[in-house]
Each structure stands twice: as structure tokens, then as C-alpha cells.
Predicted model as a PDB file, atoms N, CA, C, CB and O in Angstrom, pLDDT in the B-factor column:
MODEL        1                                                                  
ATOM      1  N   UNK A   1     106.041 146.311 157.737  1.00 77.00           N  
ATOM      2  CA  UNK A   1     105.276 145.372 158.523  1.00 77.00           C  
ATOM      3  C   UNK A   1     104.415 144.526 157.583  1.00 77.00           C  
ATOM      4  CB  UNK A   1     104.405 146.110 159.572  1.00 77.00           C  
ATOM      5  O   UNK A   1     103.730 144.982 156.667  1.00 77.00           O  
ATOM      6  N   UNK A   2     104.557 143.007 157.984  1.00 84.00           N  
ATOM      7  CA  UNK A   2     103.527 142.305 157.261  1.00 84.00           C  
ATOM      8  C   UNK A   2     101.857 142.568 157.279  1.00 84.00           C  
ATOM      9  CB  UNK A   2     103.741 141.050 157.682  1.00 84.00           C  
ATOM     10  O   UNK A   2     101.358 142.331 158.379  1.00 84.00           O  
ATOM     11  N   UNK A   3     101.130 142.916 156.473  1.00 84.00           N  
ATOM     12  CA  UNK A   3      99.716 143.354 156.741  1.00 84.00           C  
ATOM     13  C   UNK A   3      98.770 142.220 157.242  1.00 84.00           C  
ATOM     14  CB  UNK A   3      99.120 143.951 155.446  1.00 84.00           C  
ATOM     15  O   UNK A   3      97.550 142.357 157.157  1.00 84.00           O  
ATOM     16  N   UNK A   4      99.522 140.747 157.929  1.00 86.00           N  
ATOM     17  CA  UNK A   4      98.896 140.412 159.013  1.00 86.00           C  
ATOM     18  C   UNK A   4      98.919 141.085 160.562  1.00 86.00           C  
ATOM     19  CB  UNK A   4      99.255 139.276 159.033  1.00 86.00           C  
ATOM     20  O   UNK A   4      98.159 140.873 161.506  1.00 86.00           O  
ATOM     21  N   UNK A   5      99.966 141.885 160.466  1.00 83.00           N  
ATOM     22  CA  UNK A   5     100.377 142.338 161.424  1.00 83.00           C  
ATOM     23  C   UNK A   5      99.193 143.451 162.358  1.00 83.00           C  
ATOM     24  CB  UNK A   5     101.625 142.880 160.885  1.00 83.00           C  
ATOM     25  O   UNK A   5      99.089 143.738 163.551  1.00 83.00           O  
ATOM     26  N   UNK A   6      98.449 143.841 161.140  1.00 79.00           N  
ATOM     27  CA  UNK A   6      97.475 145.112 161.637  1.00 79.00           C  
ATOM     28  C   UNK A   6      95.721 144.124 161.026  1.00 79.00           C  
ATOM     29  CB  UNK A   6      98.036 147.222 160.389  1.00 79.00           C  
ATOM     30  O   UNK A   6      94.736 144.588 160.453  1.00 79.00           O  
ATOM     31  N   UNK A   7      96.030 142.637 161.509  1.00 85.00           N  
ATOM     32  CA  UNK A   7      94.462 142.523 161.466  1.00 85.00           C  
ATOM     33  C   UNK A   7      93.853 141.769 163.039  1.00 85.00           C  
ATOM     34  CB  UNK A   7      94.024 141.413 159.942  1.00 85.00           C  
ATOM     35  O   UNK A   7      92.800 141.211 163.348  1.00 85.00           O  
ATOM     36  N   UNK A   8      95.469 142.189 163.971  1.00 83.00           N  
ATOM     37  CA  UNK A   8      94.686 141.937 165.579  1.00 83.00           C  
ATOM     38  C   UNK A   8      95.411 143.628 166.490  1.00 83.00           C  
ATOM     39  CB  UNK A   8      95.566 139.785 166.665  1.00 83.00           C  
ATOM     40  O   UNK A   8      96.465 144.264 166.473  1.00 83.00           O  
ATOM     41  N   UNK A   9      94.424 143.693 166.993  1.00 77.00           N  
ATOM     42  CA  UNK A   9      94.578 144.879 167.494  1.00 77.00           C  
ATOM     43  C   UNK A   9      95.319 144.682 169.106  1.00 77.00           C  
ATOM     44  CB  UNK A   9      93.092 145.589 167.437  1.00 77.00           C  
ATOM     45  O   UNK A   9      94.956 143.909 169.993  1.00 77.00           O  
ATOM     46  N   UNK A  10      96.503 145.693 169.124  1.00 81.00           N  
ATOM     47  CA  UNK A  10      97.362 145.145 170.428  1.00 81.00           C  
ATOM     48  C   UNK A  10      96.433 144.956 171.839  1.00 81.00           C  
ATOM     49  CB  UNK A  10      98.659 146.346 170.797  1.00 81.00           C  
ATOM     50  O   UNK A  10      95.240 145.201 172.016  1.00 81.00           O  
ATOM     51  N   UNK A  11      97.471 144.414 172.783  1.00 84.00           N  
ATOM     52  CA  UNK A  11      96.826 144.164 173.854  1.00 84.00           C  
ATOM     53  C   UNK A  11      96.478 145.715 174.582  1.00 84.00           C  
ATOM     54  CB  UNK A  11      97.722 143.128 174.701  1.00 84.00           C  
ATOM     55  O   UNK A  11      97.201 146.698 174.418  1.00 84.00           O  
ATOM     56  N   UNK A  12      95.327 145.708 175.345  1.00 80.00           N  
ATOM     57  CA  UNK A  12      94.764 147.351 176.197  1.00 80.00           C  
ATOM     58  C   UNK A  12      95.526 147.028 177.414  1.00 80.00           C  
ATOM     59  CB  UNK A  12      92.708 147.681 176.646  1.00 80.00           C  
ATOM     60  O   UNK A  12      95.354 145.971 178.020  1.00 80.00           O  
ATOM     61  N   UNK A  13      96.447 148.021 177.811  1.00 83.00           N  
ATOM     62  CA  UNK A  13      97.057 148.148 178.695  1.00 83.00           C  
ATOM     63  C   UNK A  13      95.889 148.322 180.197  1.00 83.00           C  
ATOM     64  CB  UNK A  13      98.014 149.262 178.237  1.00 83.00           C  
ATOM     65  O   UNK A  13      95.199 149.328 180.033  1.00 83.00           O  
ATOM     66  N   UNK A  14      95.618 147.732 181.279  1.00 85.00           N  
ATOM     67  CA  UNK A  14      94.713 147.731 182.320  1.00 85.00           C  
ATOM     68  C   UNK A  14      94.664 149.268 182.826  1.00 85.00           C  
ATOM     69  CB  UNK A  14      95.159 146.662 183.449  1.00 85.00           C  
ATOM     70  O   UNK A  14      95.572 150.019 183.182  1.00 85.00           O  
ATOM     71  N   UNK A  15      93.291 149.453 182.725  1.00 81.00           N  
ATOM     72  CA  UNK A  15      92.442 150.525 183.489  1.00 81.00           C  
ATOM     73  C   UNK A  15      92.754 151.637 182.478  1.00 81.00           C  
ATOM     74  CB  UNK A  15      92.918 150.894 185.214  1.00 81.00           C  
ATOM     75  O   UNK A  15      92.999 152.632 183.161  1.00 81.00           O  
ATOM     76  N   UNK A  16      92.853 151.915 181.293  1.00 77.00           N  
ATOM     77  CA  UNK A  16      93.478 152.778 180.404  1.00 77.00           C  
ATOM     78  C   UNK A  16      91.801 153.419 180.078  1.00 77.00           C  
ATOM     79  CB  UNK A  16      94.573 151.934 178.999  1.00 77.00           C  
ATOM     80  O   UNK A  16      91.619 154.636 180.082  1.00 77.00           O  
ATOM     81  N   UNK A  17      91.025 152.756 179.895  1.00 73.00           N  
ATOM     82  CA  UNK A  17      89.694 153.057 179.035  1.00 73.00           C  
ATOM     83  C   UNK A  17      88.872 153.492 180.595  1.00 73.00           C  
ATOM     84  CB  UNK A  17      88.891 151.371 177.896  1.00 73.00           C  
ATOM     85  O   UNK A  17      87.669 153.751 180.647  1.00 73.00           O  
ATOM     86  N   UNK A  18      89.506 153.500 181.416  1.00 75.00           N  
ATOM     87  CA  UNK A  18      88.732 154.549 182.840  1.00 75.00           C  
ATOM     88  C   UNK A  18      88.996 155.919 183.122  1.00 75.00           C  
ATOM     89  CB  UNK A  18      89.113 154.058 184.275  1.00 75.00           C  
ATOM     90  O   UNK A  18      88.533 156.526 184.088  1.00 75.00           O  
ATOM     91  N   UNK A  19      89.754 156.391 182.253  1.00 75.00           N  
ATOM     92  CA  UNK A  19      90.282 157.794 182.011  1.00 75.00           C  
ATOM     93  C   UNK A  19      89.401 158.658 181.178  1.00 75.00           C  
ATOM     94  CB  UNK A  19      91.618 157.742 181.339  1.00 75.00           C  
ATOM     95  O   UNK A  19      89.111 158.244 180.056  1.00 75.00           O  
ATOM     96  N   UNK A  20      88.916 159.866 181.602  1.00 82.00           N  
ATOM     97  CA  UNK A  20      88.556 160.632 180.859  1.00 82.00           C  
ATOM     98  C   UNK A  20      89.122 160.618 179.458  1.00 82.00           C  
ATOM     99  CB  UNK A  20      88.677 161.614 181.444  1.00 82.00           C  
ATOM    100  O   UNK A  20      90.306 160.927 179.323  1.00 82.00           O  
ATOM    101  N   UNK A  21      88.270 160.233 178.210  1.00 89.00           N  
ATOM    102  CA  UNK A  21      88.439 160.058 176.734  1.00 89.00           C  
ATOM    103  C   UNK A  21      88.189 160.514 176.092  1.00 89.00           C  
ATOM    104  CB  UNK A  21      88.213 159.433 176.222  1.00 89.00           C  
ATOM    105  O   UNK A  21      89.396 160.710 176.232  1.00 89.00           O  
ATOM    106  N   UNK A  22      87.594 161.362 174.855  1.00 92.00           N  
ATOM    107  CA  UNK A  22      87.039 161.564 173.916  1.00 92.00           C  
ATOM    108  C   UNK A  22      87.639 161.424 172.065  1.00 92.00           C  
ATOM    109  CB  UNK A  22      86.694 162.683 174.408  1.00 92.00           C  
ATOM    110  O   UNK A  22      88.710 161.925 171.724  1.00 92.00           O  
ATOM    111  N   UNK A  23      87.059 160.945 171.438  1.00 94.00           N  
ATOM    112  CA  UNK A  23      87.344 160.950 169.853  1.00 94.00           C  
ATOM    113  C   UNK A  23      86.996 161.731 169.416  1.00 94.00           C  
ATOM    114  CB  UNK A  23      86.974 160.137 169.059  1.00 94.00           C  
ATOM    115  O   UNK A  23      85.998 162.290 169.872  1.00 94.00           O  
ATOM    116  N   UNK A  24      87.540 162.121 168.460  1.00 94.00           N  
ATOM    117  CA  UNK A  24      87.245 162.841 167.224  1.00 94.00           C  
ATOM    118  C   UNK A  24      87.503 162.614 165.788  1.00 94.00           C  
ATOM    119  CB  UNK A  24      87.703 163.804 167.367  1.00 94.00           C  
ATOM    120  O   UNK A  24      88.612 162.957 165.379  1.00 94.00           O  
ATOM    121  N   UNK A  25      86.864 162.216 165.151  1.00 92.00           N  
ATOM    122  CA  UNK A  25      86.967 161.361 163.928  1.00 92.00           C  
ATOM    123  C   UNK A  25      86.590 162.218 162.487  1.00 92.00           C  
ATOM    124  CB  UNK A  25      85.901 160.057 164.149  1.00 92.00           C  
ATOM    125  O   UNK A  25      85.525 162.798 162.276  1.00 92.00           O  
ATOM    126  N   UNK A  26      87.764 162.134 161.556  1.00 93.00           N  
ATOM    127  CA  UNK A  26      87.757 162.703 160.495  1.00 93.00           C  
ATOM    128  C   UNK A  26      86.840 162.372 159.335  1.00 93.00           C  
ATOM    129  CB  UNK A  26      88.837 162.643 160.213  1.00 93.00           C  
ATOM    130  O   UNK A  26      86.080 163.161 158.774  1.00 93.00           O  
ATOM    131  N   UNK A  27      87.041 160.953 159.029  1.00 88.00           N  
ATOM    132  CA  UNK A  27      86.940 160.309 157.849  1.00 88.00           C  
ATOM    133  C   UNK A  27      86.823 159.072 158.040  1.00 88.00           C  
ATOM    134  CB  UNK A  27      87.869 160.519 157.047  1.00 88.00           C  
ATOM    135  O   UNK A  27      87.217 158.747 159.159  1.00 88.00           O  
ATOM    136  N   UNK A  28      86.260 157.832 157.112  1.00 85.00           N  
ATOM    137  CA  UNK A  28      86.345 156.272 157.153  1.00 85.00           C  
ATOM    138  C   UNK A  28      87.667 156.693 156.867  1.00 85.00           C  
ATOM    139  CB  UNK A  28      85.428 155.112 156.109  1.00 85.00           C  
ATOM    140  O   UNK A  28      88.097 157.707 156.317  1.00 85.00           O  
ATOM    141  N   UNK A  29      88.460 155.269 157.566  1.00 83.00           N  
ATOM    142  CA  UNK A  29      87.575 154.044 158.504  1.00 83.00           C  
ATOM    143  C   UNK A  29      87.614 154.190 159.654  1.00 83.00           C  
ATOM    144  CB  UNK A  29      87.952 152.655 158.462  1.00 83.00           C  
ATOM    145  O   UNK A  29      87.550 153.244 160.438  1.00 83.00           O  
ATOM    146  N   UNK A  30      87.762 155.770 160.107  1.00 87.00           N  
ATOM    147  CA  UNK A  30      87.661 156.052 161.448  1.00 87.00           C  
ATOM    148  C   UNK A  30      86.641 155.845 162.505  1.00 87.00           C  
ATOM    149  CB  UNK A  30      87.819 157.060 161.459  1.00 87.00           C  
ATOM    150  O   UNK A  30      86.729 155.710 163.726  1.00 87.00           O  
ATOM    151  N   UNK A  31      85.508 155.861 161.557  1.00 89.00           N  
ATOM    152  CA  UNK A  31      83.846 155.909 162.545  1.00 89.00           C  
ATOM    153  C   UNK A  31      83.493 154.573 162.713  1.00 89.00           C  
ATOM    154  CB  UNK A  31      82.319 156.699 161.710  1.00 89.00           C  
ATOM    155  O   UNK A  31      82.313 154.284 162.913  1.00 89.00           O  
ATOM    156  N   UNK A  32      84.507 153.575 162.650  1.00 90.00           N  
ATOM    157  CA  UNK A  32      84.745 152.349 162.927  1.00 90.00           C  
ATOM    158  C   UNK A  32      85.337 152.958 164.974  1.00 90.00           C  
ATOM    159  CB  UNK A  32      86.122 151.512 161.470  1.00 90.00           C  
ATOM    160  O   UNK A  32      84.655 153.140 165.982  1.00 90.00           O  
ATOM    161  N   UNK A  33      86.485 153.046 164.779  1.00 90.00           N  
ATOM    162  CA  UNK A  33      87.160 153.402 165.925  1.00 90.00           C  
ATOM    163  C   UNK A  33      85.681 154.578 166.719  1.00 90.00           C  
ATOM    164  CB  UNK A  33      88.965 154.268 165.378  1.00 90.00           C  
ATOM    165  O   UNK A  33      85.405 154.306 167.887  1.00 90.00           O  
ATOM    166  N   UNK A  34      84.945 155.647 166.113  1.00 93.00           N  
ATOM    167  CA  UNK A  34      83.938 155.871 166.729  1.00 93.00           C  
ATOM    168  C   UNK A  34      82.692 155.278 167.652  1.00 93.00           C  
ATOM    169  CB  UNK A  34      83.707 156.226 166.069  1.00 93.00           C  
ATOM    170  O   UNK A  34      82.017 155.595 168.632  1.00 93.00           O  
ATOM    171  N   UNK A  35      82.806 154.425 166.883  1.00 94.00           N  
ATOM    172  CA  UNK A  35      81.909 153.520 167.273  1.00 94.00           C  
ATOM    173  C   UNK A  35      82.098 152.472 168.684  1.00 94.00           C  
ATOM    174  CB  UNK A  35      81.802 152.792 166.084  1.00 94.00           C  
ATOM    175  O   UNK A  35      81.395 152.082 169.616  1.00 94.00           O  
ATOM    176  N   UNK A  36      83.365 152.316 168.240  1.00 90.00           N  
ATOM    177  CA  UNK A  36      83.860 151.467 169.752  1.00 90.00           C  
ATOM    178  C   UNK A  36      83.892 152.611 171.094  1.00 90.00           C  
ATOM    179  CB  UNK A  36      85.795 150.726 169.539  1.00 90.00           C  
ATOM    180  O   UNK A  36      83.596 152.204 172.217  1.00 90.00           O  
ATOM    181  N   UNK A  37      84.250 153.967 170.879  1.00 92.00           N  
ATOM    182  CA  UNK A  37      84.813 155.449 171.484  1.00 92.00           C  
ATOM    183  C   UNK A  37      82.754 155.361 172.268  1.00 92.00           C  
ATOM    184  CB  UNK A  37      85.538 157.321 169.655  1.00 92.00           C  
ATOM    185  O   UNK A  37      82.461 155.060 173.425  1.00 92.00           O  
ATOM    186  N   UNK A  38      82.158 155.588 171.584  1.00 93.00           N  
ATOM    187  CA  UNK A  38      80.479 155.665 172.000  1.00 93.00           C  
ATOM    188  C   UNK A  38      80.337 154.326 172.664  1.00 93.00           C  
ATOM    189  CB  UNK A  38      79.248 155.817 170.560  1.00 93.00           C  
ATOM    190  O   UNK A  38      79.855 154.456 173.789  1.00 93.00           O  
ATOM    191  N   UNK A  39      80.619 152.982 172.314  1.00 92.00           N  
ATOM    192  CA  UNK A  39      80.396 152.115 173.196  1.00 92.00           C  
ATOM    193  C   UNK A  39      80.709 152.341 174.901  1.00 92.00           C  
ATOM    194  CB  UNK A  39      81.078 151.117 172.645  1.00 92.00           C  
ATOM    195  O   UNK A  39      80.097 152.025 175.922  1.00 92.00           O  
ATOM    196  N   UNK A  40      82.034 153.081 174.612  1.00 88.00           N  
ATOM    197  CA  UNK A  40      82.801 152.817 176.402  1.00 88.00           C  
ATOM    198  C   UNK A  40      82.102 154.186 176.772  1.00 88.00           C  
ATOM    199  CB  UNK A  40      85.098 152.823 176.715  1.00 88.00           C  
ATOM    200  O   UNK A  40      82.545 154.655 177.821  1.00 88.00           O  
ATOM    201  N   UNK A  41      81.257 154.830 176.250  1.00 89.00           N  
ATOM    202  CA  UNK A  41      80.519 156.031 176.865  1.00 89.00           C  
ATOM    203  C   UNK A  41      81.599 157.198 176.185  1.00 89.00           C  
ATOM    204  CB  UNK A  41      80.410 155.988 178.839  1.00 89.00           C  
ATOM    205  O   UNK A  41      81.133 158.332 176.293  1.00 89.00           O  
ATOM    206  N   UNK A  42      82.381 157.168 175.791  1.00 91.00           N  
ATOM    207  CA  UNK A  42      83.138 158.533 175.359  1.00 91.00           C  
ATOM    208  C   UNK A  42      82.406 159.568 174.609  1.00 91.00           C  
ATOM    209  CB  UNK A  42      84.300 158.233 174.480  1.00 91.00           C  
ATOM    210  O   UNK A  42      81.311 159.258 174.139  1.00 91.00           O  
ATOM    211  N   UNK A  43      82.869 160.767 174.433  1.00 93.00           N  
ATOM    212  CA  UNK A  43      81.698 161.353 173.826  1.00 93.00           C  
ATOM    213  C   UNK A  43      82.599 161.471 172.187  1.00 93.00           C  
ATOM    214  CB  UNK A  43      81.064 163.061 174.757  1.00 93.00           C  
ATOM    215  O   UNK A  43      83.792 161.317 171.924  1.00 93.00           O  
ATOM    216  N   UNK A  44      82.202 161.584 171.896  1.00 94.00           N  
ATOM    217  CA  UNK A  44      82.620 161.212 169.985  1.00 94.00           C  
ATOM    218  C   UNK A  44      82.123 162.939 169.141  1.00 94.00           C  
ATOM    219  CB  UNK A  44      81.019 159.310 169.043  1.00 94.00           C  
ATOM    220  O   UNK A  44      81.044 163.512 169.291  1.00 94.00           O  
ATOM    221  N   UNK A  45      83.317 163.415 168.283  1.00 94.00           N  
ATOM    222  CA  UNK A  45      82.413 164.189 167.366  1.00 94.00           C  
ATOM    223  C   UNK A  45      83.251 163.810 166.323  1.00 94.00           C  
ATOM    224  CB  UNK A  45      82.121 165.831 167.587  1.00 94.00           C  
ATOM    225  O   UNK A  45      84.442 163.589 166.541  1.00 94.00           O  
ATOM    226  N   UNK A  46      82.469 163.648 164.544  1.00 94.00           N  
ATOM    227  CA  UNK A  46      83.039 164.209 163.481  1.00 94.00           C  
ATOM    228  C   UNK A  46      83.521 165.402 162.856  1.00 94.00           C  
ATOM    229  CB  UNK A  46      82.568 163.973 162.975  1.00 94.00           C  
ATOM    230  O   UNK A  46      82.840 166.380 162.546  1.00 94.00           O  
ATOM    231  N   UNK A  47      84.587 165.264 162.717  1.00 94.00           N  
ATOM    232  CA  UNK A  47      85.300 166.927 161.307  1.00 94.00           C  
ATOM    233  C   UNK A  47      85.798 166.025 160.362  1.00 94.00           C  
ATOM    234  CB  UNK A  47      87.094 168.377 161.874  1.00 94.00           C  
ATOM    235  O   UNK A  47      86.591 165.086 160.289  1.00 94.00           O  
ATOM    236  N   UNK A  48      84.756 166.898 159.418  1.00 93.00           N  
ATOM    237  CA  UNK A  48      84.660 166.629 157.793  1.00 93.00           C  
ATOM    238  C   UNK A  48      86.129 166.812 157.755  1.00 93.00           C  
ATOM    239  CB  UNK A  48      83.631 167.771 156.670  1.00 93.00           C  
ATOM    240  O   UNK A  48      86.609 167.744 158.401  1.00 93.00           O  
ATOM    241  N   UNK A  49      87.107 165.808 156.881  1.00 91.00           N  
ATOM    242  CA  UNK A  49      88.338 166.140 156.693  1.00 91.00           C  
ATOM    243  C   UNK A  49      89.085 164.694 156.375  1.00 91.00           C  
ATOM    244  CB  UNK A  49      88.854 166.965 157.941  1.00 91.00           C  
ATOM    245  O   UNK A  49      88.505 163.615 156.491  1.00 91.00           O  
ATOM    246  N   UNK A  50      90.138 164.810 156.054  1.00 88.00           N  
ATOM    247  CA  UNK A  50      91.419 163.667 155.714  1.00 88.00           C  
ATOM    248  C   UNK A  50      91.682 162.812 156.569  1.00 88.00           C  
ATOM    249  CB  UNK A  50      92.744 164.171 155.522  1.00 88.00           C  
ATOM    250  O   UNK A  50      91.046 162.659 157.612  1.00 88.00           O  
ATOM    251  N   UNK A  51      92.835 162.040 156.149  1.00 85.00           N  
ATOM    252  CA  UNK A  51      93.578 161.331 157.313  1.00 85.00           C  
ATOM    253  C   UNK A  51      94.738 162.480 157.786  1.00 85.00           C  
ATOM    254  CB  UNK A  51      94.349 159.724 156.742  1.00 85.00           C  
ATOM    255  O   UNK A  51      95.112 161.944 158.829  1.00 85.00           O  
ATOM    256  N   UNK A  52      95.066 162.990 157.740  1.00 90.00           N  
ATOM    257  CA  UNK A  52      96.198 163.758 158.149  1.00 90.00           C  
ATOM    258  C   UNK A  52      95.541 165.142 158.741  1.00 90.00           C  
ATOM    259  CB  UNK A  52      97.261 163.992 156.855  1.00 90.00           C  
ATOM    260  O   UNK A  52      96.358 165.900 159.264  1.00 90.00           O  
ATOM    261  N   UNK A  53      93.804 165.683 158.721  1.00 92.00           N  
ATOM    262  CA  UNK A  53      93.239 166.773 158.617  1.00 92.00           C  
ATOM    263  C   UNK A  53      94.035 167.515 159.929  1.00 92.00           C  
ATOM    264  CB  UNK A  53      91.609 166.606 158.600  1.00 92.00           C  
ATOM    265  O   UNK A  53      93.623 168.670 160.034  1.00 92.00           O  
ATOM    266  N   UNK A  54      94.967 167.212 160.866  1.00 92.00           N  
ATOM    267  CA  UNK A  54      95.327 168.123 162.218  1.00 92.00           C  
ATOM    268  C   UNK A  54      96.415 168.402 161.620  1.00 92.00           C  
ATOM    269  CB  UNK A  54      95.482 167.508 163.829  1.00 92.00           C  
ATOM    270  O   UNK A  54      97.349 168.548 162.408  1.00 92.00           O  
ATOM    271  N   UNK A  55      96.890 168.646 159.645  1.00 94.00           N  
ATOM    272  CA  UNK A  55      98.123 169.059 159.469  1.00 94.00           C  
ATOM    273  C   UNK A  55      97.153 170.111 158.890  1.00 94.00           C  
ATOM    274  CB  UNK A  55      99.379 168.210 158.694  1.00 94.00           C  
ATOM    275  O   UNK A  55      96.965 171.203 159.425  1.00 94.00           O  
ATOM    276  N   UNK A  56      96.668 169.777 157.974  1.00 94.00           N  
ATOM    277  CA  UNK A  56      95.768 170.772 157.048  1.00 94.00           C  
ATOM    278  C   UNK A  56      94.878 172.037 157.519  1.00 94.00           C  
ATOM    279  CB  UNK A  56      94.783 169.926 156.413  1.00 94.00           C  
ATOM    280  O   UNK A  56      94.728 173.142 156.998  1.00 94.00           O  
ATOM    281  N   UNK A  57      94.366 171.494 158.641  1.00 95.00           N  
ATOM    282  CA  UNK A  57      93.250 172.592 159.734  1.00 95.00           C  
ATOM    283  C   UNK A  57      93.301 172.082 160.463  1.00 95.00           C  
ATOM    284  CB  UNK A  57      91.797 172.985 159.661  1.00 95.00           C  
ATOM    285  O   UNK A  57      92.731 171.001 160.613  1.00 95.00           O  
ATOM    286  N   UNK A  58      94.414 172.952 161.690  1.00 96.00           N  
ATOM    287  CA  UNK A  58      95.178 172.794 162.213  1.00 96.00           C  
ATOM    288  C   UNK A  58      94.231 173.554 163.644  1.00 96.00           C  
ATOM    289  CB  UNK A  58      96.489 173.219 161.484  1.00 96.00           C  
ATOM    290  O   UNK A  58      94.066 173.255 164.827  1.00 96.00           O  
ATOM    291  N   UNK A  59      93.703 174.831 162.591  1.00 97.00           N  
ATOM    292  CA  UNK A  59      93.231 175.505 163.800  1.00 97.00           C  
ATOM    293  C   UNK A  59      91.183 174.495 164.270  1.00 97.00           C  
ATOM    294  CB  UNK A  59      93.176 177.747 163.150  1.00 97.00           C  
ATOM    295  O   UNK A  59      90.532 174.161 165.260  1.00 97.00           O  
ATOM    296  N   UNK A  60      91.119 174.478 163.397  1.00 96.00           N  
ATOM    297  CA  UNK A  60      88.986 173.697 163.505  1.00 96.00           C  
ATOM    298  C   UNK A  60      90.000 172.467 164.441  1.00 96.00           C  
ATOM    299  CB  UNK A  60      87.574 172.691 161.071  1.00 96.00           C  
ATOM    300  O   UNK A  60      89.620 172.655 165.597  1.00 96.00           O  
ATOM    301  N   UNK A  61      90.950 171.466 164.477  1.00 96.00           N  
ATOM    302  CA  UNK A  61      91.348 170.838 164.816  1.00 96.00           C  
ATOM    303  C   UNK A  61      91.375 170.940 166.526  1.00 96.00           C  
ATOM    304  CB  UNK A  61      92.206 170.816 164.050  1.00 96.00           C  
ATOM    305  O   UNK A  61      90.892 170.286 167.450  1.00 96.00           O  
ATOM    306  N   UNK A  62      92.127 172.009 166.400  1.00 96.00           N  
ATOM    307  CA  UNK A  62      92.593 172.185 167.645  1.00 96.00           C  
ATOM    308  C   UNK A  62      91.107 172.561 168.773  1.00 96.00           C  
ATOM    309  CB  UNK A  62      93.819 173.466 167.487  1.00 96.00           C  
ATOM    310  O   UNK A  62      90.802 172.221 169.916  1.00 96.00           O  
ATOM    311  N   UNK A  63      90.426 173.494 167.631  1.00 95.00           N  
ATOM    312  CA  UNK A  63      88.971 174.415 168.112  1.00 95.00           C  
ATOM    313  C   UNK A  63      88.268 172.755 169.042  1.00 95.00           C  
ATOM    314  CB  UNK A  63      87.561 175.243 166.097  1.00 95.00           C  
ATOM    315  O   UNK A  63      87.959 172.655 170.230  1.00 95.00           O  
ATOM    316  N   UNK A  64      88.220 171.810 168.082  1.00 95.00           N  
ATOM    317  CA  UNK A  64      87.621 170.867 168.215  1.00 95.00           C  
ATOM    318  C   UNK A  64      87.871 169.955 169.761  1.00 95.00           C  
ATOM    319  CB  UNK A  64      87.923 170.266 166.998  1.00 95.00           C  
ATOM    320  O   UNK A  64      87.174 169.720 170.748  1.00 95.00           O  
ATOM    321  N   UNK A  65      89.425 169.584 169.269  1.00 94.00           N  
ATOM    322  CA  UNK A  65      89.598 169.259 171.079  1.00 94.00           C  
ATOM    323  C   UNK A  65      89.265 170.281 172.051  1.00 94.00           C  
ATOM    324  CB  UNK A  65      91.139 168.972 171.540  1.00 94.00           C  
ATOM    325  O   UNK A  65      88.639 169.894 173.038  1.00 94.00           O  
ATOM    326  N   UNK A  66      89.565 171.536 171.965  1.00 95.00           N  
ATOM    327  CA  UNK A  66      89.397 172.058 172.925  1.00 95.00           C  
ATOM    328  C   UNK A  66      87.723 172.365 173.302  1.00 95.00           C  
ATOM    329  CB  UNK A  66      90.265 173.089 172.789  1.00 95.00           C  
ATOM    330  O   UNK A  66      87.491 172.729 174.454  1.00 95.00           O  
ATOM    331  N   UNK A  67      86.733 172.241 172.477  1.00 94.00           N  
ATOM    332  CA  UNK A  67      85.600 172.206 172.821  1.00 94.00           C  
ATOM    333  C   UNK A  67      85.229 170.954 173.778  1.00 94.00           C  
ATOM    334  CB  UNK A  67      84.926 172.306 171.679  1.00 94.00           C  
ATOM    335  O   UNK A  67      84.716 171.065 174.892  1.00 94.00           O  
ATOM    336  N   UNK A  68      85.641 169.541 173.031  1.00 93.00           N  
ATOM    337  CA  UNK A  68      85.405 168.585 173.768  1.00 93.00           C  
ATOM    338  C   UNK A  68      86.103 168.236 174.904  1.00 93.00           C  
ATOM    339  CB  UNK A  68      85.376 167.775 173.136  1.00 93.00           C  
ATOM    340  O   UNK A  68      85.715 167.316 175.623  1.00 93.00           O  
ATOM    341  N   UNK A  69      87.522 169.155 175.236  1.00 92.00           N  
ATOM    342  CA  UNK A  69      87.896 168.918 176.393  1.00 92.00           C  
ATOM    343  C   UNK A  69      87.322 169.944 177.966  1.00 92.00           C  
ATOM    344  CB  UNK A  69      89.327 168.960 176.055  1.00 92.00           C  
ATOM    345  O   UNK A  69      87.302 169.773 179.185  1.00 92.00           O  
ATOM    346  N   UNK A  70      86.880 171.138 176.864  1.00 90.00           N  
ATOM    347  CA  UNK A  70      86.240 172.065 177.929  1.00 90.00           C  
ATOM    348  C   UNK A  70      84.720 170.827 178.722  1.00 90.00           C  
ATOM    349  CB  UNK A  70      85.502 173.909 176.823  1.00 90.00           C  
ATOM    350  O   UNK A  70      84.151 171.165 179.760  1.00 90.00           O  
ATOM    351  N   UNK A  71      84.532 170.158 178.345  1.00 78.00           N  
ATOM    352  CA  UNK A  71      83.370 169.706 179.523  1.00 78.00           C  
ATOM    353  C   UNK A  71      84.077 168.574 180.630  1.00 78.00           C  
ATOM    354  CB  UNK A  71      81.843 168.825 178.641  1.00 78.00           C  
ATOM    355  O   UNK A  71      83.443 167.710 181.235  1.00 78.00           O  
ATOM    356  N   UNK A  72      85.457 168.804 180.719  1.00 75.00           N  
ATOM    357  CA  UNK A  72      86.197 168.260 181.598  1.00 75.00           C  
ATOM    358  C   UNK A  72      86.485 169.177 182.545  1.00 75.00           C  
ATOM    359  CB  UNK A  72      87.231 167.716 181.099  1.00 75.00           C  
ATOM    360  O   UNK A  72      86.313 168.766 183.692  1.00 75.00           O  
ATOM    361  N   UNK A  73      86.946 170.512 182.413  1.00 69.00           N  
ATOM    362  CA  UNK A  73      87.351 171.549 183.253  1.00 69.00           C  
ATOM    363  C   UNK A  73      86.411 171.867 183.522  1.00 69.00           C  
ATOM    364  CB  UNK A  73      88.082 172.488 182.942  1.00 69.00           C  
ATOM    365  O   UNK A  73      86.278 172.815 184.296  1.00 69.00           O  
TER     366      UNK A  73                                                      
ENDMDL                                                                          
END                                                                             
């Protein structure tokens, strides 16, 4: 892909960002994408870690969604 290709971000498919959401953000330049995640009210946490960190720690990974998804159930 030409790297103009990734300096507009695709179109948001309608009513997508009214769904229960949450981020979880590893590393820059993710807490970019955090930041927008806290704007729409989502609740946001950091794990210290990589770009790839849900290959590496797999389990804090998983620990992680499932904490932030338990205040849904």
C-alpha cells in the first residue's frame, strides 16, 4: 500500500461507536487511538508492552479484557 493510503482514516460505518467499547492500549502510537477511545466515553486502560504484546502475554492480555469486559456483565 502506498503510505498515502494510511494518512485518512476509513469511513465509520453508522451507529458503530454506540456499542458497548473499550481500549486497551499497549504502546505509542496507540494512546493516540486512546485518546479518541476516552473522548466517545469508552473506558481506556494501558499494558506496558509491544505492538504485537497479545502474542507475547497472552495471558495479562487476555486478564485485561476480561477485567474491562466484566463491568458489562
Amino acid at each position: 500500500m502506498p503510505l498515502a493510503y494510511y494518512d485518512h482514516l476509513p469511513p465509520e460505518p453508522q451507529g458503530w461507536t454506540t456499542r458497548s467499547a473499550g481500549y486497551i492500549w499497549f504502546d505509542r502510537p496507540y494512546d493516540k487511538g486512546a485518546a479518541q477511545a476516552t473522548l466517545r466515553g469508552w473506558p481506556t486502560a494501558h499494558l506496558a508492552g509491544n505492538h504485537l504484546h497479545m502474542l507475547t502475554d497472552p495471558h495479562a492480555v487476555a486478564t485485561a479484557v476480561m477485567d474491562m469486559a466484566s463491568d458489562w456483565l
